[in-house]
Backbone as CSV, one residue per row, in Angstrom:
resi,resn,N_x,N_y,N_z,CA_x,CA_y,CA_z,C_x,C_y,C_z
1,UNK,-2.460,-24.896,-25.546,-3.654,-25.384,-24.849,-4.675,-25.847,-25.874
2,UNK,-5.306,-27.038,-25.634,-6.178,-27.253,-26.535,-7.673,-26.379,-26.298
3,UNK,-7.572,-26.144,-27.953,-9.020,-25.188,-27.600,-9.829,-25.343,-27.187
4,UNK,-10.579,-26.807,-27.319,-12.091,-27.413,-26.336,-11.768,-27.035,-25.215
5,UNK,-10.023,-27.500,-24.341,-10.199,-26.822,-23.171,-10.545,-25.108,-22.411
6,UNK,-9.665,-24.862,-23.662,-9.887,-23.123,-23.343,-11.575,-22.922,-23.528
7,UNK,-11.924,-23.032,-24.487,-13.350,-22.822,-24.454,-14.129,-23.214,-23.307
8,UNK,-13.488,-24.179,-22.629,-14.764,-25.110,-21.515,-13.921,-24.156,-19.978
9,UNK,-12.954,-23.646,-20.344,-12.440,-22.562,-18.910,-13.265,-21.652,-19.086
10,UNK,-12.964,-20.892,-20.750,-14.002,-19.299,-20.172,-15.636,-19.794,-20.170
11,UNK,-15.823,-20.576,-20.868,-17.273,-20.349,-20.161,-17.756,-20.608,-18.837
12,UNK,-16.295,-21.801,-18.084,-16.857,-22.206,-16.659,-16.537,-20.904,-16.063
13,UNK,-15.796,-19.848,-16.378,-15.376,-18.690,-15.616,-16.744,-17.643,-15.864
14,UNK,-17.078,-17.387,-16.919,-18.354,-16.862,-17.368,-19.490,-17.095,-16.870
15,UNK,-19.678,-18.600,-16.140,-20.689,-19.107,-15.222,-20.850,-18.352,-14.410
16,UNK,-19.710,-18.733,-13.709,-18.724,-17.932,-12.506,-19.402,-16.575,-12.146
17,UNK,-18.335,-15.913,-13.015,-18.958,-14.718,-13.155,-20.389,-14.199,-12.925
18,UNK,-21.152,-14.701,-13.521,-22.389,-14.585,-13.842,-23.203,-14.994,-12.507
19,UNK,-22.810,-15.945,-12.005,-23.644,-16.767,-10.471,-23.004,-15.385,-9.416
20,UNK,-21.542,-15.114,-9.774,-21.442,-13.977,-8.686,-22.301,-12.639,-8.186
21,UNK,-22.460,-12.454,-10.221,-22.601,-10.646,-9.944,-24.716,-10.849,-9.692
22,UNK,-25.393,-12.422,-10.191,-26.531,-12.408,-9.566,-26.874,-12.330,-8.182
23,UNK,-25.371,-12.933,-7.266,-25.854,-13.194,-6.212,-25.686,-11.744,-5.409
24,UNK,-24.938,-11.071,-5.497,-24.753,-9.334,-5.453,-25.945,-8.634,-5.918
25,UNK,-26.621,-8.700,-6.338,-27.850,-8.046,-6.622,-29.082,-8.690,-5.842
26,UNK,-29.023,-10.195,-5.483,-29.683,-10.331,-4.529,-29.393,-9.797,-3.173
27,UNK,-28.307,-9.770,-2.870,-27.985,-9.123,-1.779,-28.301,-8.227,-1.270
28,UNK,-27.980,-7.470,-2.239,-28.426,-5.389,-2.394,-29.772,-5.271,-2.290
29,UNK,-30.470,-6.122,-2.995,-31.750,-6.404,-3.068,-32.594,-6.194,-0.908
30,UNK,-32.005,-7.678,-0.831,-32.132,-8.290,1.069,-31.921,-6.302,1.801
31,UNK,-30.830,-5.758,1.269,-30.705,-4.884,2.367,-31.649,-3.438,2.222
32,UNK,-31.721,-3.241,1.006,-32.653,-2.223,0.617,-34.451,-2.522,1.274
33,UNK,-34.495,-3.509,0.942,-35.805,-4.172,1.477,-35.909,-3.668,2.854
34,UNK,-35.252,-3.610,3.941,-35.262,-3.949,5.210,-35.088,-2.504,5.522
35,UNK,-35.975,-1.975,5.926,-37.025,-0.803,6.077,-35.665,-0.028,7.767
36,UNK,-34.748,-1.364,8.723,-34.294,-0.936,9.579,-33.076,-0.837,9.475
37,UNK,-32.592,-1.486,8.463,-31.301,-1.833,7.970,-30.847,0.265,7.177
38,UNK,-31.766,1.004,6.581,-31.817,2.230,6.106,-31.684,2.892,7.010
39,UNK,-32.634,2.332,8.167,-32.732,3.708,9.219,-31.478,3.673,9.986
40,UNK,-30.372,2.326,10.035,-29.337,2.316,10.943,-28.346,2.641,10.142
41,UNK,-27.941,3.031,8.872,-27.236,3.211,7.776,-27.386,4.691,7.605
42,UNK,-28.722,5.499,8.368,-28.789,6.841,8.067,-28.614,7.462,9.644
43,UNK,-28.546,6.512,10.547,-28.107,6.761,12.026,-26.636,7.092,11.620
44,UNK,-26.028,6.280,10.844,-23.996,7.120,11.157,-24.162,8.597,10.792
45,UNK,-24.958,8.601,9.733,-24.584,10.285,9.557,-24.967,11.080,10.269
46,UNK,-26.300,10.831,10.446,-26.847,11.833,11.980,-26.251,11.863,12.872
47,UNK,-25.595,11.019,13.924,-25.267,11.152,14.395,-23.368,11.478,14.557
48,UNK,-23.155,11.236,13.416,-21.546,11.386,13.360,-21.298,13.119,13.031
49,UNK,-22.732,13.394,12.367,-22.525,14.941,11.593,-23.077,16.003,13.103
50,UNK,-24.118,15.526,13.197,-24.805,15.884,14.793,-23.152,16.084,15.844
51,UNK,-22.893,15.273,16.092,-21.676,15.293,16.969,-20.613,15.965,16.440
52,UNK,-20.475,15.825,15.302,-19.306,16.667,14.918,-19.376,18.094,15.296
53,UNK,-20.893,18.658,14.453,-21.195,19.579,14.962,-21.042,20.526,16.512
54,UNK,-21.895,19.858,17.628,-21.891,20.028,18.547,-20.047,20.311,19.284
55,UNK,-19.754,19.274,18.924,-18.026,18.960,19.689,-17.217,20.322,18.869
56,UNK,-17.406,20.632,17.775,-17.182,21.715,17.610,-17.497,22.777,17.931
57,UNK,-19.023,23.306,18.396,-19.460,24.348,19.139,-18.746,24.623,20.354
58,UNK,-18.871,22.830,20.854,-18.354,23.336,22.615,-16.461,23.576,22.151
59,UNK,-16.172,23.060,21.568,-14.699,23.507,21.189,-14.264,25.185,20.829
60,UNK,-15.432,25.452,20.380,-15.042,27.045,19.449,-15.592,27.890,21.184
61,UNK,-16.245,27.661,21.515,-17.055,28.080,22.673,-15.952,28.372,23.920
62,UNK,-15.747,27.444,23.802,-14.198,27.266,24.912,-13.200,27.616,24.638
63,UNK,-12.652,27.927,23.527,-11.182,28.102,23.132,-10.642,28.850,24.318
64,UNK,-11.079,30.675,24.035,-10.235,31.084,24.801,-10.141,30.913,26.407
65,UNK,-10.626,29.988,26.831,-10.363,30.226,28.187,-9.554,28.913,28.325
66,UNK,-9.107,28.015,27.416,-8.062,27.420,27.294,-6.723,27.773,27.730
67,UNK,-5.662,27.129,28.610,-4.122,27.342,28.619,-3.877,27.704,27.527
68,UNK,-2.978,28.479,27.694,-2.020,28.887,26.219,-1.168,28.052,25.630
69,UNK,-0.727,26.895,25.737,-0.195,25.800,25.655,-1.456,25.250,24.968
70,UNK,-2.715,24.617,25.501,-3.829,23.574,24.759,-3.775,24.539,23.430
71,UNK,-3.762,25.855,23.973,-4.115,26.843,22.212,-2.969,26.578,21.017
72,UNK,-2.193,26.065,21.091,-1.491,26.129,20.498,-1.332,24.769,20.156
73,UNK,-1.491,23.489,20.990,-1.689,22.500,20.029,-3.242,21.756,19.571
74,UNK,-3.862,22.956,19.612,-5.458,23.095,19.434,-5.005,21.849,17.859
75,UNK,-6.235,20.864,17.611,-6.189,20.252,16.785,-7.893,20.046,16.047
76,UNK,-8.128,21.122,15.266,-9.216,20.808,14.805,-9.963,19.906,14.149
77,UNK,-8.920,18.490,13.607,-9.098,17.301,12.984,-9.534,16.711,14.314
78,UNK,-9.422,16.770,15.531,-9.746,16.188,16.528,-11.606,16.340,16.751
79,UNK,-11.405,17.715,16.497,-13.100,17.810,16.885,-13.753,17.743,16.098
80,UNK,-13.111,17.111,14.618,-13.981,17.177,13.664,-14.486,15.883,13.749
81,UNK,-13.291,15.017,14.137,-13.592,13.322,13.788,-14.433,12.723,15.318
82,UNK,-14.402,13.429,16.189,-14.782,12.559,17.644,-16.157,11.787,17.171
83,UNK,-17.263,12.377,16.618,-18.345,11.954,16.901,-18.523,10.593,15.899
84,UNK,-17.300,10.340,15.259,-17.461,8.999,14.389,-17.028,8.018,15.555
85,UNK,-16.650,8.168,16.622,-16.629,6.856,17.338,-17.451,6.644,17.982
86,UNK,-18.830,7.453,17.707,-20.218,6.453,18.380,-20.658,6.720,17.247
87,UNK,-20.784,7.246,15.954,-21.403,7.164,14.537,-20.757,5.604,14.126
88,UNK,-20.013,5.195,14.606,-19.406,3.949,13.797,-20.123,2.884,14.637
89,UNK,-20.858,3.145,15.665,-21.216,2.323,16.018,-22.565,1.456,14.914
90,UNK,-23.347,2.743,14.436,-24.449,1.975,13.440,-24.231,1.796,12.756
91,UNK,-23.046,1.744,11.835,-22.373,1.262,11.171,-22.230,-0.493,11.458
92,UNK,-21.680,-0.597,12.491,-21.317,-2.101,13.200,-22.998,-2.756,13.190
93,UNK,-23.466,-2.054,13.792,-24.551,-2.877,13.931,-25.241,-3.334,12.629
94,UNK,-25.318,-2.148,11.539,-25.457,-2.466,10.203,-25.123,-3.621,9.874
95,UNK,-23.474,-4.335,9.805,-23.168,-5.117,8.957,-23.233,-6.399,10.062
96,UNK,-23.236,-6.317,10.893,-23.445,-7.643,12.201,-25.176,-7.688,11.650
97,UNK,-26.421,-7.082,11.647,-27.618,-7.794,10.967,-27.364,-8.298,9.349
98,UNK,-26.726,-7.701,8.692,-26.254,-8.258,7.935,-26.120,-9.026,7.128
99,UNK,-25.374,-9.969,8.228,-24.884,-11.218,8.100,-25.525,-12.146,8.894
100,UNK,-25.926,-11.796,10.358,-26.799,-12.436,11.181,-28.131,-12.691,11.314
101,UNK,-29.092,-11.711,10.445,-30.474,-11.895,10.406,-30.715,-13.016,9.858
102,UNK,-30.000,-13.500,8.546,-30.461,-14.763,8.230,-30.717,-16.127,8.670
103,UNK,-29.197,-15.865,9.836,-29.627,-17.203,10.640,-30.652,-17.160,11.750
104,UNK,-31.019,-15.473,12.036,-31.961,-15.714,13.535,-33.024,-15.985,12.645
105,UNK,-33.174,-15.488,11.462,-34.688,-15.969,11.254,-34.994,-17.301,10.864
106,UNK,-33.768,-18.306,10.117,-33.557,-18.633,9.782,-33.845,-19.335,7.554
107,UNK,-33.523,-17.716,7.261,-33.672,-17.596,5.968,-32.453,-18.407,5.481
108,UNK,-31.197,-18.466,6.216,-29.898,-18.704,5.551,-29.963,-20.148,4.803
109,UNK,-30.849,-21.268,5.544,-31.225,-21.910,4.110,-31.623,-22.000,3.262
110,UNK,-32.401,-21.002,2.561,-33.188,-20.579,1.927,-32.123,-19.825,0.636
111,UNK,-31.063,-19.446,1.397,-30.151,-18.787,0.295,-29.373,-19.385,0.237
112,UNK,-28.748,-20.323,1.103,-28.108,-21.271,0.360,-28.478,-22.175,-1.028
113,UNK,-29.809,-22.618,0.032,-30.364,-23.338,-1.250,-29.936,-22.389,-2.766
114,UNK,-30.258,-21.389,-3.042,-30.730,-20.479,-4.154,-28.911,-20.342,-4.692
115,UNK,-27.618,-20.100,-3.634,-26.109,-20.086,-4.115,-25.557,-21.248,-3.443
116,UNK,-25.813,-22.506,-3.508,-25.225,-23.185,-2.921,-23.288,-23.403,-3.018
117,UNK,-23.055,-22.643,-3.653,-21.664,-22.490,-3.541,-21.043,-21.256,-2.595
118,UNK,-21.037,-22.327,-1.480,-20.531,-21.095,-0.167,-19.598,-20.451,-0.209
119,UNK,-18.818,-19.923,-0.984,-17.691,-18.959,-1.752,-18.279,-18.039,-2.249
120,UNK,-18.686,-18.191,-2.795,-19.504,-17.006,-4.007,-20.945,-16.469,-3.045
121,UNK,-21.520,-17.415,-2.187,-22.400,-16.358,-1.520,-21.968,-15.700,-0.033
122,UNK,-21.156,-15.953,0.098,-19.755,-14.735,1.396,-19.488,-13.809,0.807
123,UNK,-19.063,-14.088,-0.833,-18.154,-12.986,-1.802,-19.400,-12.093,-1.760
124,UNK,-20.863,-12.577,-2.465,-21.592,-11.606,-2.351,-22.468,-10.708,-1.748
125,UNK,-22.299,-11.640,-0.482,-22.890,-10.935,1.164,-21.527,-9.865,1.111
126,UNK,-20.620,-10.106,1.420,-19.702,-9.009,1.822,-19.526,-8.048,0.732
127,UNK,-19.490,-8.838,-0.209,-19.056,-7.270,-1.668,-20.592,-6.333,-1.189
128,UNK,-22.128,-6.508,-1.636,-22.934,-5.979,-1.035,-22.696,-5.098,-0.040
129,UNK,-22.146,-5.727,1.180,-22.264,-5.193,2.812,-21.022,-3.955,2.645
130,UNK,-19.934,-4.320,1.564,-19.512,-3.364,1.176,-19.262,-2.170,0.642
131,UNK,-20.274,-2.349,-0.961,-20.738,-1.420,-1.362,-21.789,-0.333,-0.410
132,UNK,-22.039,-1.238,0.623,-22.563,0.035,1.022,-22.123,0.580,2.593
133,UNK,-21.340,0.175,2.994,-20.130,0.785,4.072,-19.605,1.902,3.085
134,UNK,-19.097,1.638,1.669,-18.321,2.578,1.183,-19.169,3.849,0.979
135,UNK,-20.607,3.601,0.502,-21.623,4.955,0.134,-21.965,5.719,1.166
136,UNK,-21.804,4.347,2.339,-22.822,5.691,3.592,-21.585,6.239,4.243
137,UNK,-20.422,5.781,4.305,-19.011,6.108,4.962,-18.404,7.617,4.204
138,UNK,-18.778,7.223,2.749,-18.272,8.270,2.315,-19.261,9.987,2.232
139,UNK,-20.078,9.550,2.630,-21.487,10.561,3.004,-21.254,11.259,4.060
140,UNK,-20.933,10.315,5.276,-21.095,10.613,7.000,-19.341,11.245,6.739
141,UNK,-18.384,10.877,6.190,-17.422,11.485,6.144,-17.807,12.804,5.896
142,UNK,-17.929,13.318,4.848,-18.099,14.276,4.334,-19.135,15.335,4.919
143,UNK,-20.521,14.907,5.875,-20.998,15.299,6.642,-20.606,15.750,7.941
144,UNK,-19.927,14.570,8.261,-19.062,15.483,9.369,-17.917,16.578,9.516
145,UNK,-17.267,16.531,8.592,-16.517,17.522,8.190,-16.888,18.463,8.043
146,UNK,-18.035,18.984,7.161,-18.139,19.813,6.690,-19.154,20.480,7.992
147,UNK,-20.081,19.931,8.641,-20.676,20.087,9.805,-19.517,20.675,11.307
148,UNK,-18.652,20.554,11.599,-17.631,20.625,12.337,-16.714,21.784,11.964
149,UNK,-16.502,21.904,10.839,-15.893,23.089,10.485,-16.756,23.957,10.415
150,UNK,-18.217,24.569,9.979,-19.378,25.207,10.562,-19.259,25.674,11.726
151,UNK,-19.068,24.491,12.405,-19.326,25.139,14.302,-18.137,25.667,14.876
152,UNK,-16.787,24.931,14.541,-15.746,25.679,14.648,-15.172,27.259,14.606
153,UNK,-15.743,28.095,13.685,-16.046,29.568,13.297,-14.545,29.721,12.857
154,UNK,-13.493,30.432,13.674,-12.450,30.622,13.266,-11.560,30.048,13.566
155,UNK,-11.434,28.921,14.160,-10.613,27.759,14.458,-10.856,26.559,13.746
156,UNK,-11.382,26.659,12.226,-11.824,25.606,11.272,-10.528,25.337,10.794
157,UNK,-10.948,24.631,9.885,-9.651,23.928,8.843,-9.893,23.911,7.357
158,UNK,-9.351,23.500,6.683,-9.809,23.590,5.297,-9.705,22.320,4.190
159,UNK,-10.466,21.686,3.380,-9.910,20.508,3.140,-8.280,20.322,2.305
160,UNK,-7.994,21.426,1.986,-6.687,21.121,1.471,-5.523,21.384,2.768
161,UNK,-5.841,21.755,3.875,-4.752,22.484,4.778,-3.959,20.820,5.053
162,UNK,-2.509,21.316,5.471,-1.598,19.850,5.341,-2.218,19.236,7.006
163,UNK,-2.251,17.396,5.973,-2.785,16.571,7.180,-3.867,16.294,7.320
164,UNK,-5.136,16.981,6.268,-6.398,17.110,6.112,-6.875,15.827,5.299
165,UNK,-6.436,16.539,3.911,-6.644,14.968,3.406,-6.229,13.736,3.156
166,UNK,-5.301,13.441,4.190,-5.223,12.047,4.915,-5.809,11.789,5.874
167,UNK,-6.444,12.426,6.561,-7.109,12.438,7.648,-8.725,12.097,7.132
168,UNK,-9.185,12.727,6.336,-10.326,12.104,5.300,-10.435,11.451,4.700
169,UNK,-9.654,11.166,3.981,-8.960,9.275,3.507,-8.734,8.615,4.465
170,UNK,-8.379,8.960,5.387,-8.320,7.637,6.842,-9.646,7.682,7.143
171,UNK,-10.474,8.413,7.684,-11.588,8.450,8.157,-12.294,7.189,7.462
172,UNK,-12.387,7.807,6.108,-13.459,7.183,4.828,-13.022,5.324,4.908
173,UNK,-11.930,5.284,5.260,-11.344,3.548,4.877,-11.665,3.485,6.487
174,UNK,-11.491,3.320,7.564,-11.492,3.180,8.916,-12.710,2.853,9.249
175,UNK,-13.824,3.481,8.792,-15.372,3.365,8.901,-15.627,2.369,8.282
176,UNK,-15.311,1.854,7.001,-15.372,1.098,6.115,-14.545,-0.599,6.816
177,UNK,-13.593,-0.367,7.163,-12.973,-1.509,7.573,-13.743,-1.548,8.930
178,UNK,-13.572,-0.901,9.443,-14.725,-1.487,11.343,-15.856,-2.062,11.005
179,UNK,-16.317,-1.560,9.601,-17.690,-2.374,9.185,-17.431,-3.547,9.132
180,UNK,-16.556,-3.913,7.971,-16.598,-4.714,7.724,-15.908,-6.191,8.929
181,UNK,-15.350,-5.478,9.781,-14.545,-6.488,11.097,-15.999,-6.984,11.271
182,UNK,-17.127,-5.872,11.435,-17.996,-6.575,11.876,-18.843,-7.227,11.530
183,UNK,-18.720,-7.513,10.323,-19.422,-8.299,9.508,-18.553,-9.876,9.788
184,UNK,-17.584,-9.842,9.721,-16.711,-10.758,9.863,-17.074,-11.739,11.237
185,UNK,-16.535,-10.533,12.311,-17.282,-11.428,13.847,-18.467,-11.620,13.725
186,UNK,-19.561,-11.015,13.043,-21.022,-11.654,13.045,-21.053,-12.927,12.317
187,UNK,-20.672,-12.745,11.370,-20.066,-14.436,10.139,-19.743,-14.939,11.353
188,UNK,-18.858,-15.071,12.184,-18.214,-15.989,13.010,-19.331,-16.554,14.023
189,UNK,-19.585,-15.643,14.511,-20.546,-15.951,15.802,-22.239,-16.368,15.151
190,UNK,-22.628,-16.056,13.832,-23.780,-16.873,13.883,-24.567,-16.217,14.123
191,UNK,-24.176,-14.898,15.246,-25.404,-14.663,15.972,-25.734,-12.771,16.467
192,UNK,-26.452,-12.217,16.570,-26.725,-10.851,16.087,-26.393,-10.786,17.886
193,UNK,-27.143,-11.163,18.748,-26.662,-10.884,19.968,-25.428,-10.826,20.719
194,UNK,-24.648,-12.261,20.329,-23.254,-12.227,20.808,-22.092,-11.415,19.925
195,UNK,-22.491,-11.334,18.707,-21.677,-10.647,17.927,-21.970,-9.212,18.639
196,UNK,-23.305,-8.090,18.967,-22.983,-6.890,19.378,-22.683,-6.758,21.086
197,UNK,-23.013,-8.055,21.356,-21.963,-8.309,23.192,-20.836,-8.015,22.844
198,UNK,-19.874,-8.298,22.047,-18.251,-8.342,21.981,-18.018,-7.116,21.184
199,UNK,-18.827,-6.831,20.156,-18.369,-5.508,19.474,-18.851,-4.280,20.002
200,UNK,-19.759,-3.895,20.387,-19.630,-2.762,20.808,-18.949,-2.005,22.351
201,UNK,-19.233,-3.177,23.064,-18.300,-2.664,24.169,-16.618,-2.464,24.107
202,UNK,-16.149,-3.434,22.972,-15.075,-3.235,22.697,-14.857,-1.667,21.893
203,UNK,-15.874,-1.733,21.039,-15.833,0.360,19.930,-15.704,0.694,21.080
204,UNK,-17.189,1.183,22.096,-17.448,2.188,22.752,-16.186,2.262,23.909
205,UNK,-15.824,1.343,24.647,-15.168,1.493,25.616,-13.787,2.200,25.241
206,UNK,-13.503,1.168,24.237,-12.206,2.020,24.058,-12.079,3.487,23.232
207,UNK,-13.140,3.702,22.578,-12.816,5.119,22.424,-13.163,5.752,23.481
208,UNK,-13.875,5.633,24.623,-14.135,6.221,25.477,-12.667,6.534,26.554
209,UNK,-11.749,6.103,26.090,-10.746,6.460,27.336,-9.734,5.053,27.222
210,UNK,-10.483,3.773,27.351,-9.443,2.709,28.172,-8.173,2.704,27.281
211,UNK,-8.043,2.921,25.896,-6.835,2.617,25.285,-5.453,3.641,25.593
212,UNK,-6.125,4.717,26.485,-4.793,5.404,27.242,-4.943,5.034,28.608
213,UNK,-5.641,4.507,29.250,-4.746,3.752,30.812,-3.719,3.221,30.350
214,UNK,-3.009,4.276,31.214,-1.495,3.449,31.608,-1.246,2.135,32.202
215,UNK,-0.642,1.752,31.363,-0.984,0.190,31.560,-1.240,-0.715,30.570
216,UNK,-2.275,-0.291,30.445,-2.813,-1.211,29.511,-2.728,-0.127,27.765
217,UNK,-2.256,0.882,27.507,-1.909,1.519,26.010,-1.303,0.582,26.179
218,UNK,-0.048,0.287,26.112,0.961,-1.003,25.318,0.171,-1.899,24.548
219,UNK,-0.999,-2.788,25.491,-1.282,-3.652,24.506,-2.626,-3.206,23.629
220,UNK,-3.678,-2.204,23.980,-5.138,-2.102,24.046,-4.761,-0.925,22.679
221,UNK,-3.907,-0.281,22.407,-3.603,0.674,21.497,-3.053,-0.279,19.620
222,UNK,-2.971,-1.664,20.038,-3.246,-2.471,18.893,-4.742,-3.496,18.480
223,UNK,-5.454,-3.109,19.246,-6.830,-3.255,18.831,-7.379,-2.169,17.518
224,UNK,-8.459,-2.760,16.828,-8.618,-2.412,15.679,-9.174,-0.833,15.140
225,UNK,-9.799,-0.712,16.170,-10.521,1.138,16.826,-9.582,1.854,17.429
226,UNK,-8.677,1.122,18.307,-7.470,2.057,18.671,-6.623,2.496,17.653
227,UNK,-5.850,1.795,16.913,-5.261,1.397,15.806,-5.449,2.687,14.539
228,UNK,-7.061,2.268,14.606,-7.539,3.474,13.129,-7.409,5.062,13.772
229,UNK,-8.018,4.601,15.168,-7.523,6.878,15.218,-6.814,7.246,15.036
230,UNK,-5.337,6.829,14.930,-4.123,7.411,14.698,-4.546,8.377,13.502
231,UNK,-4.848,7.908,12.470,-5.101,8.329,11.087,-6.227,9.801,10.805
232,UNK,-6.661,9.301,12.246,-7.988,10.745,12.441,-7.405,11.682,13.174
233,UNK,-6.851,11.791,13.808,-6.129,12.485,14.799,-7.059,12.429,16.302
234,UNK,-7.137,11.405,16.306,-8.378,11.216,17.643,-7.129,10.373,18.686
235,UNK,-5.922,10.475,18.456,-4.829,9.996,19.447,-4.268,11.284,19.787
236,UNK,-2.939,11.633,20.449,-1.899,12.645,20.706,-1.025,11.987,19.710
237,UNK,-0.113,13.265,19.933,0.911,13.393,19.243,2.285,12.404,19.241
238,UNK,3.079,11.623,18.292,4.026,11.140,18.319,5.043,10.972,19.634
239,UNK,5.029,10.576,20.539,6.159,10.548,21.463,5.450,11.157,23.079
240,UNK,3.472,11.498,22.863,2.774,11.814,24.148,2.957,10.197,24.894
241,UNK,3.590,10.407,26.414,3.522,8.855,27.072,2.097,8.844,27.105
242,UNK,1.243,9.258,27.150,0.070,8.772,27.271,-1.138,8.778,26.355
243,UNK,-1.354,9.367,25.559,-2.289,9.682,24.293,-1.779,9.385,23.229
244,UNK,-0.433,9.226,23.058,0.390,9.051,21.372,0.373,7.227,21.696
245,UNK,1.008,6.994,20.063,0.825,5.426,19.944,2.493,5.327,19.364
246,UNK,2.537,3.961,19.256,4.158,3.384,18.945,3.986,3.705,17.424
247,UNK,3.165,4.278,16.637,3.393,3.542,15.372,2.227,5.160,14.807
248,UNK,2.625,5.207,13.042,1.812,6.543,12.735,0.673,5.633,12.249
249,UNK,0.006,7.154,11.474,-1.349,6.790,10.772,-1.739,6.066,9.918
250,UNK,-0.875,5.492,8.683,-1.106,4.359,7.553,-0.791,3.454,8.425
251,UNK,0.380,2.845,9.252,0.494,1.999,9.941,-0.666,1.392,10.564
252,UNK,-0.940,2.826,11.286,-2.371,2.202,12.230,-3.441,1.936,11.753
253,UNK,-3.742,1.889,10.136,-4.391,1.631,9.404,-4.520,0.492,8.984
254,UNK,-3.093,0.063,9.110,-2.856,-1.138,8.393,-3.303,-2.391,9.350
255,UNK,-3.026,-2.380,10.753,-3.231,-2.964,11.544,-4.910,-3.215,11.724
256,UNK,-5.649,-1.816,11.500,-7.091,-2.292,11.344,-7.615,-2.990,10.245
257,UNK,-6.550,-3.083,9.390,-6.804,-3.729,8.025,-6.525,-5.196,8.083
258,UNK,-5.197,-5.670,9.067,-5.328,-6.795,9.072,-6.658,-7.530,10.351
259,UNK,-6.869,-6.582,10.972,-7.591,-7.637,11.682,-9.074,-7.484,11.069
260,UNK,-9.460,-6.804,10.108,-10.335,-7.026,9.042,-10.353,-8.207,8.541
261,UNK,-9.114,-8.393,7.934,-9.336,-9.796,7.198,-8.268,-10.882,7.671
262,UNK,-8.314,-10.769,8.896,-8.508,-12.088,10.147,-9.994,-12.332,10.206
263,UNK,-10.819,-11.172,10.573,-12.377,-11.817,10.700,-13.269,-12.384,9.693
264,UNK,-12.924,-11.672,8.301,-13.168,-12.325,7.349,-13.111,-13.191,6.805
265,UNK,-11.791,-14.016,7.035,-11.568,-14.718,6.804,-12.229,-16.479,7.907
266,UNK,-12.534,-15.914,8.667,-13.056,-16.277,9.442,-14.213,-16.945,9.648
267,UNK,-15.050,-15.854,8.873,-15.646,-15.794,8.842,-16.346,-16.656,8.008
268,UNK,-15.765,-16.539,6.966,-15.462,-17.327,5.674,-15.433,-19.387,5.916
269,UNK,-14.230,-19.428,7.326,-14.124,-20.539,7.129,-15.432,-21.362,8.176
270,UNK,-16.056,-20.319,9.166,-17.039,-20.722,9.669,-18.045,-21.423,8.696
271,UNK,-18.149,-20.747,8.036,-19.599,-20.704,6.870,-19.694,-21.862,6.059
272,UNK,-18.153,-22.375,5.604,-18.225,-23.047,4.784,-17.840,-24.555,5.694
273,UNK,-17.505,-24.621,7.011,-17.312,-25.379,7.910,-18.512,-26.442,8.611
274,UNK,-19.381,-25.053,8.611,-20.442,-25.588,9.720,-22.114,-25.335,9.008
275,UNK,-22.871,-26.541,9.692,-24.405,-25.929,8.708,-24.641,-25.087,9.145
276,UNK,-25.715,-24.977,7.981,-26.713,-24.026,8.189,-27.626,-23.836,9.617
């Protein structure tokens, strides 16, 4: 290779570089600023640790007057994880403003102007929106757990007991990827309203029950929230016709992983598709 060329790659890569990791610090910058963007980022834990809590009280509270049968496939990963499927909700809403405040206010030209290379300012909206799905995910994880096994008393668990910590490694990535889906459908839609029309009734409903109507598990149990409980133990067991799923826990992981980056990608091609 001739050297003028090599020289004129790393420094165009060094540019590169350099326009990226500024535009990531502006980013971080946008979300720290935003006084509501904190308070909905400190809503997952409260309320995921809050619930954990509680769902464990009424769990430890109740045991014995349980069938002898429920006692025995008593699943304390169950009552540890429930309250992350309305804790994940501020999560969603987190990364849907996000991405969407800019256009309701309409700042997003304003940052274009400043990265006009619409690659590198997606890379650094989402790396941002990421770094901090991963900090508060891995917080509210750990809050709830440890909150839930508290209320539990002698029907707790322990973090090494088998099944535990995959179940906390699923948790921690699951929270993290629903974020980020929703960052993705907000990229898509443009818009902070229609993006939490379609996403949250889709979280809430289906953890609420619909992904075991019979009937409709076949198809509603490959949606992206159905998908990740496997990994929490917020489904039944392998081979239940009605609470178990076709497929285990990395699997069902994986599936929330691809439709992660279906939306992302998406998201991606919106942005760079259509104006500002």
């Amino acid at each position: 290779m001739n050297p003028q060329w090599a020289d004129g790659i790393a420094t165009e890569s060094g540019s590169a570089g350099r326009a990226l990791a500024g535009a990531v610090a502006g980013e971080l910058t946008k979300i720290r600023s935003l006084r509501s963007t904190l308070w909905t980022l400190a809503a997952a834990v409260l309320v995921s640790g809050g619930l954990g809590y509680l769902v464990g009280l009424s769990f430890a509270a109740g045991f014995d007057r349980l069938p002898a049968e429920q006692r025995e496939r008593f699943d304390p990963l169950f009552a540890t994880f429930y309250g992350l499927t309305l804790g994940q909700l501020a999560l969603v809403v987190f990364a849907v403003l996000a991405v969407t405040g800019e256009y309701g206010s309409g700042m997003i030209r304003a940052s274009l102007a400043a990265v006009p290379r619409r690659g590198t300012f997606y890379a650094a909206k989402l790396a941002a929106v990421a770094a901090s799905l991963a900090a508060v995910a891995l917080v509210t994880v750990a809050v709830t757990f440890a909150a839930a096994q508290a209320s539990l008393g002698p029907h707790r668990t322990t973090p090494g007991a088998a099944g535990v910590p995959t179940a906390v490694a699923g948790a921690f990535l699951y929270l993290v990827l629903i974020g980020l889906f929703a960052f993705g459908v907000g990229a898509m839609l443009r818009s902070t309203v229609l993006a939490l029309v379609v996403l949250l009734p889709l979280l809430f409903l289906g953890s609420q029950g619909l992904g075991n109507v019979p009937g409709l598990r076949t198809v509603l149990q490959y949606l992206p929230d159905q998908a990740g409980a496997v990994i929490m133990h917020l489904t039944g067991p392998a081979g239940d016709p009605r609470f178990g799923r076709d497929f285990g826990p990395w699997t069902g992981l994986g599936i929330t992983a691809l439709w992660t980056a279906a939306a992302l990608l998406g998201g991606y091609l919106v942005l760079r598709r259509r104006d500002a």
